[in-house]
N, C-alpha and C positions, 0 to 999 in steps of 0.2 A: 431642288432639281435632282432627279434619279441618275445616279450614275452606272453608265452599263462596266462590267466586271469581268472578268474571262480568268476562268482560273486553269492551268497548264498545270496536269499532275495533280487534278482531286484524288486518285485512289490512293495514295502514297500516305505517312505517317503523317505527314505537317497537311499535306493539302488534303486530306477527307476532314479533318478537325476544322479548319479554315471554309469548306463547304455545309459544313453542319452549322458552324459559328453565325454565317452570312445569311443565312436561311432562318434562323431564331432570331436572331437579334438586331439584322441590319436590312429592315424590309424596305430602304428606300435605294437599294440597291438592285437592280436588274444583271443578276447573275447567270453568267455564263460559263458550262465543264464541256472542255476540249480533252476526249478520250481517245483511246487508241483499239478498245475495244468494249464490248457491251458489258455493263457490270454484272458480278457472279451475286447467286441467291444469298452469299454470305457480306454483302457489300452497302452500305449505304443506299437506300433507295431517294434520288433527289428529285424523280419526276415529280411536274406539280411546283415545286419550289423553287424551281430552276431549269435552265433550259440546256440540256445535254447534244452536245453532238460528238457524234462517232467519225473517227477517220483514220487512217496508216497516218503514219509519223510522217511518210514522204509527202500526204496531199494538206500540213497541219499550216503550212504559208497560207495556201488558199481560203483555208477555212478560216484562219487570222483575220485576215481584210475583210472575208467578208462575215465576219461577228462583229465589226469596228467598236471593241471596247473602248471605255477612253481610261480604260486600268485593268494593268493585266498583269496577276500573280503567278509566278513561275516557280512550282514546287516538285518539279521534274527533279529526278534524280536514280539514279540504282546502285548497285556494286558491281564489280568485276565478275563477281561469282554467278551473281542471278546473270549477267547479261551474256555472259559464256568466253567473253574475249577482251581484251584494251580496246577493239576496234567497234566493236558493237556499245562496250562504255563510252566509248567518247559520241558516238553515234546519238547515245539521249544527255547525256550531262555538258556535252559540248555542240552539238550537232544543232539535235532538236529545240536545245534552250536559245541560241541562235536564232534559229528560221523562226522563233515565236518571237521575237527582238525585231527582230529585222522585219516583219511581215506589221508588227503591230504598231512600229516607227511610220510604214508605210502609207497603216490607212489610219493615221490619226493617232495614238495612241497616246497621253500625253504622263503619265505616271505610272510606272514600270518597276515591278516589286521581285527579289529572287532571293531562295533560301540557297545559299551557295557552303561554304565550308570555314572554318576557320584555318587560316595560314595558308587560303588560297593564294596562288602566285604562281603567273604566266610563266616566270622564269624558275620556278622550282626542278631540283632534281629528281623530285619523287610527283609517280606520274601521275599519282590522283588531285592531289595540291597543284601542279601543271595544269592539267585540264581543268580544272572549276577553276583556275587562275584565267584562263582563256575563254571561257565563256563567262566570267566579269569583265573581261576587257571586250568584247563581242556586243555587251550589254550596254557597256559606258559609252563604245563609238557610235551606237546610236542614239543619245544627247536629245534622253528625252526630257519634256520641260524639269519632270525629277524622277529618279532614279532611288532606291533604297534596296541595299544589298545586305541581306540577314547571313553575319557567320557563325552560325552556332557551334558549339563544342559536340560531344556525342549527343545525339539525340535519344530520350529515354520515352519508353510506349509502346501499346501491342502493335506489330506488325502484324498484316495479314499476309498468309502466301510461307514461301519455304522457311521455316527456320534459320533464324543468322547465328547461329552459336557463340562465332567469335564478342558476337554485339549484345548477344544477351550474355554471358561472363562478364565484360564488362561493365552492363546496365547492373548487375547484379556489386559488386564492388565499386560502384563510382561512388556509393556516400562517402567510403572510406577515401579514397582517393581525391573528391571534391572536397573532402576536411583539411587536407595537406596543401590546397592552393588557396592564398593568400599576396593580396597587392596586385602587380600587373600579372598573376600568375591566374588571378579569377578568371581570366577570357576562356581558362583552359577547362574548367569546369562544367560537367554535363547540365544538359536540361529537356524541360520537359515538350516534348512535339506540342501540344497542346500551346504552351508556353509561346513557343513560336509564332504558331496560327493565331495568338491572340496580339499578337505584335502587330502582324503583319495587318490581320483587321482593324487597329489601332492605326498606323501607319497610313492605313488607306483616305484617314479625314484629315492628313495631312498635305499641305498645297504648298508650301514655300520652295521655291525651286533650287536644285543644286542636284550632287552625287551624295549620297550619305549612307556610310556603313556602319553595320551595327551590330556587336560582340555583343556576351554574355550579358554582364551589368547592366546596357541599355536596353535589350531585347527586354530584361524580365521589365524592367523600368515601364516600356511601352504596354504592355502584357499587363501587367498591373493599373492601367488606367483606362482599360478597356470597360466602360459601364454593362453592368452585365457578370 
């Protein structure tokens, strides 16, 4: 049976890898990209492989219900920097990952996948770990048959769009850095976006119901027994 798919956040690092992924390898999926604007000539072309729609972030509920996936990947995310403000941050990392929860609970939705952050936490003092703490909790209260929440460490891979400096210094020193984490200290350890997407494709031919979150170790775990 084809399962239809909605992916929230194909242009981004994890979610354009996870739309290439589903489009080579996973042809018994009817795939669906919820965009906020039309893709640029340097961008993935998915027409043909998939079925694209375009809308504002404010009309993305409507369009939810009515694409009625019955699994929908949520690889939404940005920084503080690109988005210009905390309020406009929370606006996509807490806001929109929301209305795509709440809209896909809605019309059916029954397996609900989201790349959120490690040491996410509702109750954290630092305000990025707060917010993706907050929209795992957004995600969870909608109790869907299952839920799978990916917290990766730094994500490592070419961005497209403005330069992150901070993140590319980092990506650039994480081997050394990932060499010095050892034991429950692994969770802390960078990885690869690609990595990710292949989890989360992995993830998706999973059915047994609950909440289920998943660090370093297990992500690559899933990633690794992706055929293909």
């Amino acid at each position: 049976m084809t399962k239809r798919v909605l992916i929230a956040g194909a242009t981004g690092l994890v979610g354009h890898h996870l739309a290439e992924m589903l489009a080579r390898y996973r042809p018994h999926y009817d795939v669906h990209l919820l965009l906020r604007r039309e893709l640029g000539a340097d961008e993935p072309a998915f027409e043909g492989a998939m079925t694209l729609h375009i809308a504002p972030g404010g009309q993305w509920g409507p369009a939810v219900k009515e694409i009625k996936a019955s699994v929908i990947a949520s690889c939404l995310g940005t920084t503080i920097r690109d988005a210009g403000s905390q309020a406009a941050f929370r606006a996509v990392d807490l806001e929109l990952v929301a209305a795509v929860a709440q809209a896909g609970k809605a019309a059916g939705c029954r397996h609900f996948l989201s790349v959120s952050s490690l040491s996410a936490n509702s109750k954290s003092g630092l305000f990025y770990m707060r917010t993706k703490g907050e929209a795992e909790d957004a995600i969870r209260a909608c109790r869907f048959a299952r839920t799978d929440i990916l917290q990766p460490g730094l994500l490592r891979g070419y961005r497209r769009g403005p330069v992150r400096y901070a993140e590319n210094f980092a990506s650039l020193i994480s081997p050394l850095s990932d060499s010095l984490l050892w034991g429950s200290m692994r969770r802390y350890r960078s990885i690869a976006a690609l990595d990710v997407a292949r989890a989360m494709a992995a993830l998706m031919g999973e059915d047994a119901p609950g909440v289920f979150t998943h660090v370093h170790d297990d992500i690559l775990r899933y990633a690794a027994g992706l055929p293909g």
